[in-house]
N, C-alpha and C positions, 0 to 999 in steps of 0.2 A: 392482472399483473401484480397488484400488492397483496395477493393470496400466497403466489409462484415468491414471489422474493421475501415476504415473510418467514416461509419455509425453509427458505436457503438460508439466510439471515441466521435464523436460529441455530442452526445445526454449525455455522461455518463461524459463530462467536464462540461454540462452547469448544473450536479444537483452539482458539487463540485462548482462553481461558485456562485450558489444561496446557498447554504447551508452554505458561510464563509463570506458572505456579511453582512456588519453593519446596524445596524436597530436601531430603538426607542422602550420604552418599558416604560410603568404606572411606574416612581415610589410607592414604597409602603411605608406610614409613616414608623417614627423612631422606635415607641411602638412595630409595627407588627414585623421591622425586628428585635429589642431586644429579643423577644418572639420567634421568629421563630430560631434566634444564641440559644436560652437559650434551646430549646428544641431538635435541630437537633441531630440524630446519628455522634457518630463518623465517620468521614470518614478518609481514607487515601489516599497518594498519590501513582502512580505506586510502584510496586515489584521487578520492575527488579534489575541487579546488581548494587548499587550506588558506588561509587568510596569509596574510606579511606586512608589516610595517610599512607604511608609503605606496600601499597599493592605488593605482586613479583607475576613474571611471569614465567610458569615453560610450556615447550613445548615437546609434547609426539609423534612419527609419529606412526599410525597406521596402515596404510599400505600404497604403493604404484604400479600403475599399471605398466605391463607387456612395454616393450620398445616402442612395436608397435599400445600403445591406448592410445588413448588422449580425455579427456570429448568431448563426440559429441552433436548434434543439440539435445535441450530439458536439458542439461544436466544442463542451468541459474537455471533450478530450482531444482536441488540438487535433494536429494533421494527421489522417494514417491514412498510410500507400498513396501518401502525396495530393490527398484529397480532406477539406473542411469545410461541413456545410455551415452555409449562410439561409438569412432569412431576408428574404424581399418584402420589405413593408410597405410597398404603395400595393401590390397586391396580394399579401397574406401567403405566400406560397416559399415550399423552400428548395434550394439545390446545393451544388458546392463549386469551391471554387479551387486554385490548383498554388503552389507554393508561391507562387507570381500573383496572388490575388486576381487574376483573371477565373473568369464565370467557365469553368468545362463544363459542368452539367444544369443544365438550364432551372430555374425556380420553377417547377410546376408540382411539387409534392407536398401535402400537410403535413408530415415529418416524417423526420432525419434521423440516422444513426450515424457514429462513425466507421466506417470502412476498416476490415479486416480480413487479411487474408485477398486482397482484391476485391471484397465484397462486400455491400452496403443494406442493411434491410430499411424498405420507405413508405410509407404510406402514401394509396395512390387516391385520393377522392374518399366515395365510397364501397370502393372494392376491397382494400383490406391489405394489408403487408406483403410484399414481395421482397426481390431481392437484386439489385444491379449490382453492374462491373465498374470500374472506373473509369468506362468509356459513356457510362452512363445504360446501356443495352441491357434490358430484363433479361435475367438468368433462370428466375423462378417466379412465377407468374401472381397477381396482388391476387389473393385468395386466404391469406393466413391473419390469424388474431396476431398477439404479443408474438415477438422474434428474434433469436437472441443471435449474436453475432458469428460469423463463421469460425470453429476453433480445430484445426486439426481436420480440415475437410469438411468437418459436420457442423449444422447448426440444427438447433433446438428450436421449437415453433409450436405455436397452440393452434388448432383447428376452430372452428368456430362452438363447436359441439365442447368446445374445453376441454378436450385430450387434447397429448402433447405427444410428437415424435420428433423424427430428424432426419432430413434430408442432404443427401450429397450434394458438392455445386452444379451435378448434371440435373438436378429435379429429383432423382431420385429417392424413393423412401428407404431409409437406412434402419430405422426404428420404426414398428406402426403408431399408427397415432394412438392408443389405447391407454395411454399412463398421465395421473394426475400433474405430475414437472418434471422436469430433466434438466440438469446441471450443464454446465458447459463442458465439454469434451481437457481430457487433462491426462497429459505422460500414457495417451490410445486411450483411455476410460472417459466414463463419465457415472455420474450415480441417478439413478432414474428411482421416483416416490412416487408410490402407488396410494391411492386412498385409503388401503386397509394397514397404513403406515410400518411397511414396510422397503427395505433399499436394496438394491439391487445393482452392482456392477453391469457395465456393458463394454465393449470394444468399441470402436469407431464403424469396424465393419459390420455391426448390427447382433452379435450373438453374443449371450449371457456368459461373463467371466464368472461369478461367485455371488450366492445370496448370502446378505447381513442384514436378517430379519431380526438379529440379537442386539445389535448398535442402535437401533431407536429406543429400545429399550434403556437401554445405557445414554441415551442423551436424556430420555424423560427424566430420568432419577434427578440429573442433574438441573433440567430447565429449569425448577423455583429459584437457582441461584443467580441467573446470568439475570442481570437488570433491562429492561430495553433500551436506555442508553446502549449500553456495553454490544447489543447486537448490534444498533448503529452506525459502531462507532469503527470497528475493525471488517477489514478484511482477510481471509485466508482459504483457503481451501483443507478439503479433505482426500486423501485416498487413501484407498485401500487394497494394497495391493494383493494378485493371488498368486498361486502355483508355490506357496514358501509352506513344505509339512508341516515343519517343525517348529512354525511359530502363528500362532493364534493373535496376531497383534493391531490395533491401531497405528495407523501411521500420520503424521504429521507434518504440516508446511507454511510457512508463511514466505513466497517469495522467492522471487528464481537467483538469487545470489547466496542463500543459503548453500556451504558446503555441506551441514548433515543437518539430517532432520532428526527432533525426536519421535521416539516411539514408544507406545505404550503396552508391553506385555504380562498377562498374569498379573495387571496393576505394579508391574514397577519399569520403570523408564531406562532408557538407555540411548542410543541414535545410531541410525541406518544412513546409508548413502541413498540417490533417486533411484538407482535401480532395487530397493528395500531390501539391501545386502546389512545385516548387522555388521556395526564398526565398533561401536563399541556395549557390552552386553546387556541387558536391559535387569539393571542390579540395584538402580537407585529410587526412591520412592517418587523423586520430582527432580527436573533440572528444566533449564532454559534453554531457550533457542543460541546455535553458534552466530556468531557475527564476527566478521574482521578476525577469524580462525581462533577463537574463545569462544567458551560457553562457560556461564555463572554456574554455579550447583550449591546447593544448602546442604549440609550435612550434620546439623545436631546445635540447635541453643542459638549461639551466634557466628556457629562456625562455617565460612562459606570456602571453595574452593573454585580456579579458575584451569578448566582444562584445556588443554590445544587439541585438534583437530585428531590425534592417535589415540585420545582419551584419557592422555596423560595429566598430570597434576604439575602444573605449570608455577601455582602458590597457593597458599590459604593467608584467609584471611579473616579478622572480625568485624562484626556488624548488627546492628540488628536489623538493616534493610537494605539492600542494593535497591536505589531508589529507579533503577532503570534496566538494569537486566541484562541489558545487553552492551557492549562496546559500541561505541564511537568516536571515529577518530582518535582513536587509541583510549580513552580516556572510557571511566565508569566511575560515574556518583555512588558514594555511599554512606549509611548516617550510622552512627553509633553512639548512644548515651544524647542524644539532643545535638552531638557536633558532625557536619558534614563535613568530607572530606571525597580527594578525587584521586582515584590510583590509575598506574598505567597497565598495557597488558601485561606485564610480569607481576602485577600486585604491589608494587613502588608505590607511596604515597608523595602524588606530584604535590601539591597545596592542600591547605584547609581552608573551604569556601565557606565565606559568614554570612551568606545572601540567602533571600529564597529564591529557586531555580525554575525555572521552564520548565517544566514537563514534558517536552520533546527532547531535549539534550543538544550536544554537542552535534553543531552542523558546519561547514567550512573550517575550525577549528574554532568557529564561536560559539560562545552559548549565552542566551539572554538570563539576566540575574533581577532581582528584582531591590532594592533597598527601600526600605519605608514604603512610600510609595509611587515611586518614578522608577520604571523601567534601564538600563544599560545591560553594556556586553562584555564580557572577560572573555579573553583566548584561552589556550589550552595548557598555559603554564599558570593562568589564573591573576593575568594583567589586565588592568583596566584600559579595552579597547575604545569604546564608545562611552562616556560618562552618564551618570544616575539622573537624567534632564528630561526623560521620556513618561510622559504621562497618560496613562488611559483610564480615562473616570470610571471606567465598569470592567468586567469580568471576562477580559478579553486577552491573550499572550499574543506577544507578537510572533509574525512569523518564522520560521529560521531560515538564516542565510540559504541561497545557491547561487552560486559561482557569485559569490561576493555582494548580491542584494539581497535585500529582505521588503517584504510587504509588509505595511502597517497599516493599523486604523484610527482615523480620526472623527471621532462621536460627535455627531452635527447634533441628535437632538436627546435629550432624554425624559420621558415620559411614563404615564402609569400604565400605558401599555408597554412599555421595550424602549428601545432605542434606534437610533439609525445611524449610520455612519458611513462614507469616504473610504478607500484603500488607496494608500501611495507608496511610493518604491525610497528608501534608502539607501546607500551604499555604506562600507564598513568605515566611514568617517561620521555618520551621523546624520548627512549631509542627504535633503532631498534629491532625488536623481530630476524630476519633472516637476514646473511650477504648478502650483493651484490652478489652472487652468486644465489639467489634465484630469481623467479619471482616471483609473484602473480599473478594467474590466478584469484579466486575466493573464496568467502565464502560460504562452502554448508549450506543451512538455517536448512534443519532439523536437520541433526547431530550438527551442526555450527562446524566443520571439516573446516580446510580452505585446498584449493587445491592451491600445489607453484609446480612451475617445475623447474626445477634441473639437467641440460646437459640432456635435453630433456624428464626425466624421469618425470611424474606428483605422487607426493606424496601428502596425505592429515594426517594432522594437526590435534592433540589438541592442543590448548592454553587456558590455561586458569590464573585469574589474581586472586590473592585474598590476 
């Protein structure tokens, strides 16, 4: 298993490394980009929830589980297809349980995945990974090593012999087992690594789209650079798509709210839509990912420029670093000469911020700032939300907001081995949402239920802020 995800690891930090790297790009006269400002659609920035003055917070518990279950392996990612497995500790075994914290599939498996597609891969004893419904019923019999989850019909799965293939949800083999890893199925493809390190496109329905025996080649060059933090730390995918004559290119993605993605041809950049339709031409040496219908691009010194979604030149701007890349909630850090400062998506300078910042950025329309050394929050006009009173003895940022909370840490011990610490919930007043009595386990993503335990009992959460 840590062979198989090394390999993917590597390959799928160096498209997040190319795709957030600073480039040069044509400015376009003044006339064009006045015409091009006077003509653009409206655009807006994210939807999610933005903060507001006097917002309360009101907490509802919706159920809790039974004394002897506690979220088990698979369960980081919360509910899917209405199913979350738990762990039975009186007797080591795990199953799942249904949006109501009742038990539908019985504890009797040594682990757990999360359910996808309807479908759950488990270890059964010592027979070996299978694959059930969310009726609990085998669909594909325990017989398999490592098992990766269903994506587009297929799932990827290691034989015990260490080849990898992919089977459909009927049992059937879709790939033979003969290849070193397989990727997870993505927009019908997926990329299959062969031992004599080379990649290989496939269909879903089992036949070879296009070989890119050249692209390992092109990732080695670059491997010395990518740190192994840096493989750890992102996720993204790669594809590559075929049947395009006329362009020899990498393509790029991080994330299914991406309106374009970049791409990489003849080593200069540009961005395609998902169907790998070029939008705009691949002319620039480096630009960034769009977000909230912007994308940054460097163009020469400290020259940057920010386009909209037509590829148009929406402003320029100077700097010597967009400390973030990308937009959020309308808003992008940037430093110039030692002074930060925050523009909006037209390239307006909202405030000049004199703190040091979060490294995640602007989330509900907050963003954590740092002074000296206690933690607060400024909104997105660059008003002091939550005051400088937040303290964390070690090398930790706090979380960012969603829908009006945020998770903190409070550092119980520090020692010459590490530390340990607590996680508790705040709302945008500062103010803890649960006393010291509670833990925090986790935030379930789909419901956003949080799971706190409580003299051992695990209870899940509404909160919500408004």
């Amino acid at each position: 298993m840590k062979r198989g995800l090394a390999v993917l690891f590597a390959v799928l930090a160096v498209a997040l490394i190319l795709s957030s790297c600073a480039g040069r790009v044509n400015e376009q006269p003044a006339e064009e980009n006045a015409a091009a400002d006077e003509n653009r659609p409206e655009e807006t920035v994210s939807s999610d929830y933005i903060y507001a003055p006097g917002s309360k917070t009101t907490v509802t518990e919706v159920f809790s589980l039974a004394y002897n279950l506690w979220p088990g392996p698979g369960s980081q990612d919360g509910f899917r297809d209405g199913r979350m497995p738990v762990s039975d500790h009186n007797i080591g075994k795990c199953g799942y349980i249904d949006m109501e914290g009742n038990v539908v599939i019985s504890c009797e498996y040594g682990y757990t995945t999360s359910f996808s597609e309807g479908f759950a891969a488990v270890l059964k004893d010592d027979l070996g990974y299978g694959y059930i419904d969310i009726n609990g019923d085998v669909i594909i019999p325990f017989e398999y090593g490592e098992s990766h989850p269903f994506s587009e019909g297929v799932a990827a799965m290691c034989g015990y012999d260490d080849k990898w293939g992919c089977l459909n949800a009927k049992g059937e083999v879709v790939i033979p087992f003969e290849y070193h890893f397989i990727a997870d199925f993505k927009n019908g493809k997926t990329n299959i690594y062969t031992a004599s390190s080379e990649w290989f496109d496939f269909y879903a329905e089992g036949y070879e789209a296009s070989a890119n025996r050249h692209i390992i080649d092109f990732f080695e060059d670059l491997d010395e650079k990518i740190s192994q933090s840096t493989r750890q730390s992102f996720q993204t995918h790669v594809v590559f798509p075929a049947g395009h004559d006329d362009h020899d290119y990498l393509f790029y993605g991080r994330g299914e709210q991406d309106e374009l993605w970049p791409v990489l041809e003849n080593g200069k950049w540009g961005y395609a839509d998902r169907d790998g339709r070029i939008v705009v031409p691949c002319e620039y040496p480096y630009v960034y990912r769009f977000c909230e219908s912007r994308a940054v691009v460097w163009y020469g010194e400290s020259e940057y420029g920010i386009l909209n979604k037509s590829g148009e030149f929406v402003s320029t701007f100077e700097c010597n670093s967009a400390l973030y890349h990308t937009f959020k909630n309308g808003r992008l850090l940037i430093e110039k000469d030692g002074k930060r400062s925050v523009i909006d998506i037209d390239g307006n300078e909202v405030f000049i911020c004199e703190y040091d910042v979060s490294y995640q950025g602007f989330s509900n329309g907050l963003l954590w700032v740092k002074n000296d050394e206690n933690w607060g929050v400024i909104d997105i006009n660059g008003n002091i939300v939550i005051p400088f009173e937040i303290s964390i003895p070690v090398n930790i940022e706090p979380e960012p907001f969603h829908d009006g909370i945020a998770i903190m840490y409070n550092v119980t011990d520090i020692n010459s081995a590490g530390y340990s610490y607590n996680r508790y919930l705040i709302d945008t007043s500062g103010e803890k949402v649960f006393s010291d009595e509670y833990i925090l386990i986790d935030r379930e993503k789909e419901t956003g239920l949080y799971m706190l335990s409580k003299d051992g009992v695990t209870g899940f959460y509404r909160i919500e802020c408004k």
